[in-house]
N, C-alpha and C positions, 0 to 999 in steps of 0.2 A: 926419212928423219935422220939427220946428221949428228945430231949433240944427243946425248945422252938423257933423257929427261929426269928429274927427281922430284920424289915424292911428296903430292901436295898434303899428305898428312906429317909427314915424318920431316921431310923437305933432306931426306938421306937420297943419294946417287944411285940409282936403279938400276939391275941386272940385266940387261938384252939378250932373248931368249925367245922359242916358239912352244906353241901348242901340237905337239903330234895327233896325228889323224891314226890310230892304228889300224888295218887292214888283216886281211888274214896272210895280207903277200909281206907284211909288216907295218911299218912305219911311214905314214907320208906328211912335209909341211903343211900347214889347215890354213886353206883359201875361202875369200872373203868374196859372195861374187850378187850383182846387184838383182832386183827383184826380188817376187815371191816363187819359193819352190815348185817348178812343175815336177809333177810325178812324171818318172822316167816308163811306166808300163812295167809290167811283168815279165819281162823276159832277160837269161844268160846264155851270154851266146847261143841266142837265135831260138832257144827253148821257153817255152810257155811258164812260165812262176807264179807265184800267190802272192808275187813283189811284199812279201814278211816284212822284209829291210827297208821298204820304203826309199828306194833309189831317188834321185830325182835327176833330170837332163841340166846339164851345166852348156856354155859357150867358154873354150879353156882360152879364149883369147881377153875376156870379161873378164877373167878371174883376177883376183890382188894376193899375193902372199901375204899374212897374218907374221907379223913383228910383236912380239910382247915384251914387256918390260915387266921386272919382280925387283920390288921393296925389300930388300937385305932384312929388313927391320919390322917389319908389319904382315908383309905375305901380300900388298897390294900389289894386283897385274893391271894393267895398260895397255893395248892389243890399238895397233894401230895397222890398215892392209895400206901395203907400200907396191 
């Protein structure tokens, strides 16, 4: 997306921005990637889990980066993967 989109409520110029994924290693961009979630199995590095977290297996080539837009004015986001 090239032009900046504005708000179909407000019709005000929108902020361009992302959603952070945080991690315990910190902060990662949040990817948008198609289909339904497989469960990635229970295992860290190679050790058997109770998969708690609920992992699932991604393809990082499938993956879209998450673009979002905020409304100055309202708080409305707009999340488009680019």
């Amino acid at each position: 997306m090239n032009t900046i989109p504005h708000c179909p409520d407000c019709e005000k110029q929108m902020e361009k921005g992302f959603i952070p994924d945080t991690t315990l290693l910190g902060a990662l961009q949040a990817t948008w990637h198609p289909d339904d979630p497989e469960n990635a199995g229970g295992t860290f590095f190679g050790f058997k889990t109770k998969n708690r977290t609920k992992t699932v297996r991604i393809e990082e080539s499938r993956t879209r980066k998450i673009i979002s837009y905020r409304c100055p004015e309202c708080g409305l986001l707009r999340s488009f993967a680019k």
